[in-house]
C-alpha positions in Angstrom: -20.6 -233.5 -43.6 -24.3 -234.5 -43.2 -24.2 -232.8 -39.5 -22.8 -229.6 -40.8 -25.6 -229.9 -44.4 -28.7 -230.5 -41.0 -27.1 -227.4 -39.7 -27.4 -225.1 -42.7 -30.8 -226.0 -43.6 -31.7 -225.5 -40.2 -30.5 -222.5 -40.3 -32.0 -221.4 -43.7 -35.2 -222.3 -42.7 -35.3 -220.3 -39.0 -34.3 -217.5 -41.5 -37.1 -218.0 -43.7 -39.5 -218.2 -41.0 -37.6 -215.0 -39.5 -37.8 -213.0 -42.5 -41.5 -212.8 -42.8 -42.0 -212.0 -39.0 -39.3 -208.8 -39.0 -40.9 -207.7 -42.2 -44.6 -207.8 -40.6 -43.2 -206.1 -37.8 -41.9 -203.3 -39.6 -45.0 -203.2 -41.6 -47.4 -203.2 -38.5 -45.9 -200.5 -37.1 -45.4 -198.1 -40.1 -49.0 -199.0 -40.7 -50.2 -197.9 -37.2 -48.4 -194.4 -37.2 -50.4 -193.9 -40.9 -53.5 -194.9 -38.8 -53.0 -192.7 -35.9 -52.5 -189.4 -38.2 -55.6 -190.6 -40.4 -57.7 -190.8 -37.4 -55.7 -187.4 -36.4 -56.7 -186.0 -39.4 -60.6 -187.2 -39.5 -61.1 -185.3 -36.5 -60.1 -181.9 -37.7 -61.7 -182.8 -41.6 -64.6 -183.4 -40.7 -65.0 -181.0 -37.7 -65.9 -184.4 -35.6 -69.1 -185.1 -37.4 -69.8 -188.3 -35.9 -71.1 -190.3 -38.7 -68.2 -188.8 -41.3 -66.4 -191.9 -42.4 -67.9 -194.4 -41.2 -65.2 -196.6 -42.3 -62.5 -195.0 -41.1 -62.6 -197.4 -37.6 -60.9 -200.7 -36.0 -63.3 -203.0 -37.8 -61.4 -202.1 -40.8 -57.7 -202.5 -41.8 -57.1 -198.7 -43.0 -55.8 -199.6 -46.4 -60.0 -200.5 -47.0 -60.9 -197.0 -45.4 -62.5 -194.7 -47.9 -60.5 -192.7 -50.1 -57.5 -194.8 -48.8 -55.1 -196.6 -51.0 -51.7 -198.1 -49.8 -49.0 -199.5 -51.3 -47.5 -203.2 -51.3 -44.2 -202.2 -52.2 -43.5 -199.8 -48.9 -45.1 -202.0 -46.0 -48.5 -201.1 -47.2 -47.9 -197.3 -45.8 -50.3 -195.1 -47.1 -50.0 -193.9 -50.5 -53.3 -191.8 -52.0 -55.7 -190.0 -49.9 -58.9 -189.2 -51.8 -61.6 -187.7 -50.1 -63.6 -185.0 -52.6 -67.3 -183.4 -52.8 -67.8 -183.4 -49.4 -69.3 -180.8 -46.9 -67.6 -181.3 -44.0 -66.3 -177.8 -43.1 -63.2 -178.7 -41.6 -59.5 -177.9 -41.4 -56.5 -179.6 -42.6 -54.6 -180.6 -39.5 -51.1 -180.7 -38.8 -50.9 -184.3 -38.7 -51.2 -184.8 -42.4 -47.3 -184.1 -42.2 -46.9 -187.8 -40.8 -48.2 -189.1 -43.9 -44.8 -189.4 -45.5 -45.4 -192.2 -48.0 -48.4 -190.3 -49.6 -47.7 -189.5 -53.3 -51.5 -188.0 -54.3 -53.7 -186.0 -51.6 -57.0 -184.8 -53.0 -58.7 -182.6 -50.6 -60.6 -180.7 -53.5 -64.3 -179.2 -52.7 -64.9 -180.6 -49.1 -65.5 -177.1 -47.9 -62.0 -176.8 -45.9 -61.5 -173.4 -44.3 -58.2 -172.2 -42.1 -54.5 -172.6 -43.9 -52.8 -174.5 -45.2 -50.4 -176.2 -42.4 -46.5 -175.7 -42.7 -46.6 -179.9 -41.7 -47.2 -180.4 -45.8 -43.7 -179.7 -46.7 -42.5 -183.4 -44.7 -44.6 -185.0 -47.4 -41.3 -185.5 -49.8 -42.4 -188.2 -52.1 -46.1 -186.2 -52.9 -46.3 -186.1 -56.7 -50.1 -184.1 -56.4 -51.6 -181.9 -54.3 -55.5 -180.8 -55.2 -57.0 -178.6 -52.4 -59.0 -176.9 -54.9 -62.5 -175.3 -54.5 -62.2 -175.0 -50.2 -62.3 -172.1 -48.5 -58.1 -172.2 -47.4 -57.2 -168.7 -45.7 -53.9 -167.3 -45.6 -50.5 -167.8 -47.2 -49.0 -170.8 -49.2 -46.8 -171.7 -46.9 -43.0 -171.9 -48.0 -42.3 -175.3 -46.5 -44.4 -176.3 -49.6 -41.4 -176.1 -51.7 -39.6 -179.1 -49.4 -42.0 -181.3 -51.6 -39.7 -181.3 -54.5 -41.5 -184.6 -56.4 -44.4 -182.2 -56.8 -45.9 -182.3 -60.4 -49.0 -181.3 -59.9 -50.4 -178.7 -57.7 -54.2 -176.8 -57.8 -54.9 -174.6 -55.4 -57.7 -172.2 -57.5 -61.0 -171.5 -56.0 -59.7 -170.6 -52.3 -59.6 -167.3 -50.3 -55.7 -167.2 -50.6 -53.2 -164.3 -49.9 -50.0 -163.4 -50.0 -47.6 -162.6 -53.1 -47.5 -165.7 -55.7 -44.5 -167.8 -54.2 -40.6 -167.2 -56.3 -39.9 -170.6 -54.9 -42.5 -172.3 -56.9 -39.4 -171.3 -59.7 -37.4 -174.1 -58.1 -39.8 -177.3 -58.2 -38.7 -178.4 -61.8 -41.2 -181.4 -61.7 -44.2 -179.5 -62.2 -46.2 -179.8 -65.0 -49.6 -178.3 -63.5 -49.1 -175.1 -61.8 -53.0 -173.9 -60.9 -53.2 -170.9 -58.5 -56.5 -169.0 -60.2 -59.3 -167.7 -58.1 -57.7 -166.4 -55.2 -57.0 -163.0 -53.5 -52.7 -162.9 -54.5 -51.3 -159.8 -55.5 -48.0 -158.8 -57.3 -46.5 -159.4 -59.9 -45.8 -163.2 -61.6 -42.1 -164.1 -60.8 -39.4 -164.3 -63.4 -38.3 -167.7 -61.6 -41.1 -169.7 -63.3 -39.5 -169.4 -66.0 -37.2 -172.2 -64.6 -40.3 -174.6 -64.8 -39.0 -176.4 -68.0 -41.8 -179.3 -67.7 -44.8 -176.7 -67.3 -47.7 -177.1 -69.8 -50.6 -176.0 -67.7 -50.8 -172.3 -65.6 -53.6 -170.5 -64.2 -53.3 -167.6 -62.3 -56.6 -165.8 -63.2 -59.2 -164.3 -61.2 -56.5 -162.6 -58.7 -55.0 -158.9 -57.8 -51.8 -159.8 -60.1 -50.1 -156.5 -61.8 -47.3 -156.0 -64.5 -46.4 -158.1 -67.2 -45.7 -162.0 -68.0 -42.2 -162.2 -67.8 -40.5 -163.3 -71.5 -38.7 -166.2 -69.1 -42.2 -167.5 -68.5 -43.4 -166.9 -72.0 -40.6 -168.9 -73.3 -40.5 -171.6 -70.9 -41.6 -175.4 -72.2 -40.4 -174.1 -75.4 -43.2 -171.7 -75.9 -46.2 -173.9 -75.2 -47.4 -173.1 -71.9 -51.3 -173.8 -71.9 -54.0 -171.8 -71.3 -55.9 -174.5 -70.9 -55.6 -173.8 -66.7 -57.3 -169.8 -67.2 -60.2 -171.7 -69.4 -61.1 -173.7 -66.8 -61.4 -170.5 -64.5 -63.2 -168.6 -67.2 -65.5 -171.6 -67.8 -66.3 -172.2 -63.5 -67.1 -167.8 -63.8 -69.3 -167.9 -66.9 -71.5 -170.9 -64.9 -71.2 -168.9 -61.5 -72.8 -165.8 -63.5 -75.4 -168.1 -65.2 -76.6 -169.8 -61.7 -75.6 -167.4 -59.1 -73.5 -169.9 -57.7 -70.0 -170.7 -56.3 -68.5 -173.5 -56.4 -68.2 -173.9 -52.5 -71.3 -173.3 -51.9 -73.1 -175.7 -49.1 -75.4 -177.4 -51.6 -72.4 -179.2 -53.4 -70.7 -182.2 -52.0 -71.4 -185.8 -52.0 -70.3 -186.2 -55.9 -72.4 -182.8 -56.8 -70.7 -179.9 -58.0 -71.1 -176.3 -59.8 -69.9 -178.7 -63.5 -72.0 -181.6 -62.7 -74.9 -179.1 -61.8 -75.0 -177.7 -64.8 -74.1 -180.0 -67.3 -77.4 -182.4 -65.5 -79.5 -179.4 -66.4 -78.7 -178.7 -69.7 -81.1 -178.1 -72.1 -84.2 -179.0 -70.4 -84.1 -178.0 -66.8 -82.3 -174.8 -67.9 -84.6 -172.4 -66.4 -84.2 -174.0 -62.9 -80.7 -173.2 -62.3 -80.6 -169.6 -63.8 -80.4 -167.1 -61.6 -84.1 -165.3 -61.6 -82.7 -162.1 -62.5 -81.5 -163.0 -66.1 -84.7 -163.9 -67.0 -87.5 -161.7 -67.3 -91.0 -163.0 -65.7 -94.3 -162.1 -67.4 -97.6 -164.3 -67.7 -98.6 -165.9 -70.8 -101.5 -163.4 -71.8 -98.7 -160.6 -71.6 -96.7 -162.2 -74.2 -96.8 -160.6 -77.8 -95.3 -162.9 -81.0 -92.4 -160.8 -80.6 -91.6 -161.2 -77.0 -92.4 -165.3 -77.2 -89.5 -165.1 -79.8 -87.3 -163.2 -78.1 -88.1 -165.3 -75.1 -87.1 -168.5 -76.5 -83.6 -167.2 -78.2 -82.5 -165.6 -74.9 -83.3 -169.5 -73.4 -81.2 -170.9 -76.1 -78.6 -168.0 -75.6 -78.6 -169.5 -72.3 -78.3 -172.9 -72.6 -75.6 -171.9 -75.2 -73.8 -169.8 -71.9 -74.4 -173.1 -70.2 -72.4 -175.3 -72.4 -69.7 -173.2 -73.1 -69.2 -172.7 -69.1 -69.5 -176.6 -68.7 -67.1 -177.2 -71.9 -64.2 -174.7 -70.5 -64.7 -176.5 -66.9 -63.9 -179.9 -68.0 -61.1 -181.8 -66.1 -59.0 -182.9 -68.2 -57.2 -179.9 -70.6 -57.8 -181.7 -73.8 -61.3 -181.7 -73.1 -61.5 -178.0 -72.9 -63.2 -175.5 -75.3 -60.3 -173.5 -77.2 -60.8 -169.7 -76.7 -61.5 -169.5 -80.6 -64.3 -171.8 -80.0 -65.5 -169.6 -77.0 -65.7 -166.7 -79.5 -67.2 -168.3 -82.3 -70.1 -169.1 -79.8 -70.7 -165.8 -78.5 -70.3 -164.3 -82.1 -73.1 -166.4 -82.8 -75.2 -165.6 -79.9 -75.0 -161.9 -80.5 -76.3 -162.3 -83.6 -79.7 -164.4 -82.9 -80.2 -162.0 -80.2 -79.5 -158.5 -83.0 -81.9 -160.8 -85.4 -84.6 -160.6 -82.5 -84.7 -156.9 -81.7 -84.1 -155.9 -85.1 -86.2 -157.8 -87.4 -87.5 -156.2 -90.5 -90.9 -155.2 -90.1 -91.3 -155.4 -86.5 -90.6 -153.2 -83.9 -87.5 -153.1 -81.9 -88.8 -153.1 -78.5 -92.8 -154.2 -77.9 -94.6 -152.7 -74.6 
């Protein structure tokens, strides 16, 4: 009896100690097939820019690179990939599609250019995809719609073509659908009115013809939010004000077209407005009349400004209402009537 009791906990504990070792091993390896499409991947982001991630090297374990996160309950395997504001200039290369563990990939404004590879669609367990403000040619590819875990995807601000995809109809999970600011035509298709869990659509800012179909209108029970189109309207009305797109080379590094903005608001107005809203004349050529019309058309400005910067916020909530919007320019129409029209005073002064 005491023979066959040294025998089992022998056996127990070369299990225990055999465990541990089968379960690094796994993990090593899953670990070093995330690393060798990261480092893949590097390479075509960042157009091999030698000093581009620094910490994405062997002195590091991976799961400490930047914008890496991984996850303790799959073997450490790469879950989030976070790399925005950046101005690399790069493509998004096919080895992204060995990722398989990731659930978020934000690629947004880090000046990516080329398409969007077919590779995407092996990434089944991605709940969000943001390759928003790039520069992302060609069609969304259909291999896309493989990614059925998908709740979130923003793809506005890109040079996209194509028709808008029917078989975005069949990924139930979305809640975010954000396509604005490309270059698709046709029509919006009756199939997303399938997308039951949908409270946030922009398609603004493309080629689009015909009507909203009544499916779409009535999906989520009616509340489908604007909120997606405000953002778009808000990122135009700051593009107008500065002259200034969001993918422009001077943002990256935590600056964008927002942050820009919002920084110069109401003080450094004047040094992000595009010259040609403002009028230039010297101090001595100023009459009463003109130095008043010259501040309310600043404070019509700075007005523009915050609207642009409320309507561009990240979050929906946060977003100025289209009511809101309206009430604002209501009021700025009127200071600027007030000021060409003031009783007693000329309309226009030489």
């Amino acid at each position: 009896m005491m023979a066959f009791t040294m025998f089992l906990l022998y056996t127990f504990s070369q299990t225990l100690m055999y465990m541990p070792s089968a379960t690094f091993a796994q993990a090593l390896s899953s670990n070093n097939t995330d690393k060798l499409a990261l480092l893949a991947l590097k390479e075509k982001l960042t157009n091999g820019i030698p000093d581009s991630l620094p910490s994405w090297n062997d002195s590091l374990p991976l799961c400490k690179w930047q914008g890496v996160t991984c996850s303790s309950s799959n073997h450490m395997r790469v879950s989030i990939l976070q790399l925005e504001n950046q101005n690399w200039g790069g493509t998004l290369g096919a080895s992204i599609g060995n990722l398989t563990f990731l659930k978020t990939l934000n690629l947004s404004n880090i000046n990516l250019h080329g398409g969007i590879p077919r590779e995407v669609g092996g990434l089944k367990r991605l709940q969000l995809l943001d390759l928003s403000h790039n520069n992302l040619q060609g069609e969304i590819p259909i291999e896309l719609a493989n990614c059925s875990n998908l709740q979130v995807i923003s793809l506005i601000y890109n040079n996209l073509t194509g028709n808008v995809p029917s078989w975005f109809g069949s990924m139930i999970q979305l809640t975010q659908l954000l396509l604005g600011a490309n270059n698709l035509v046709g029509t919006i298709p009756p199939s997303f009115g399938n997308l039951s869990l949908l409270v946030e659509l922009s398609l603004g800012r493309n080629h689009l013809e015909g009507s909203i179909p009544d499916a779409l209108e009535y999906a989520a029970g009616g509340h489908v939010s604007p909120q997606g189109d405000i953002y778009s309207y808000g990122i135009l009305v700051l593009e107008m004000l500065t002259g200034k797109r969001p993918t422009d080379s001077m943002f990256g590094e935590g600056l964008n077209l927002h942050n820009y903005c919002k920084m110069a608001i109401p003080e450094r107005i004047t040094e992000i407005v595009d010259s040609c809203l403002l009028i230039p004349s010297t101090e001595e050529q100023k009459s009463v009349t003109q130095h008043v019309m010259e501040n309310n058309i600043i404070e019509c400005v700075v007005s523009l400004a915050r609207i642009g910067v409320a309507c561009s916020q990240e979050f929906p909530a946060q977003r100025m209402g289209i009511k809101d919007v309206i009430t604002e320019f209501h009021a700025m129409k009127q200071m600027l009537l007030n000021t060409w029209y003031r009783p007693g005073s000329a309309a226009v002064e030489n």
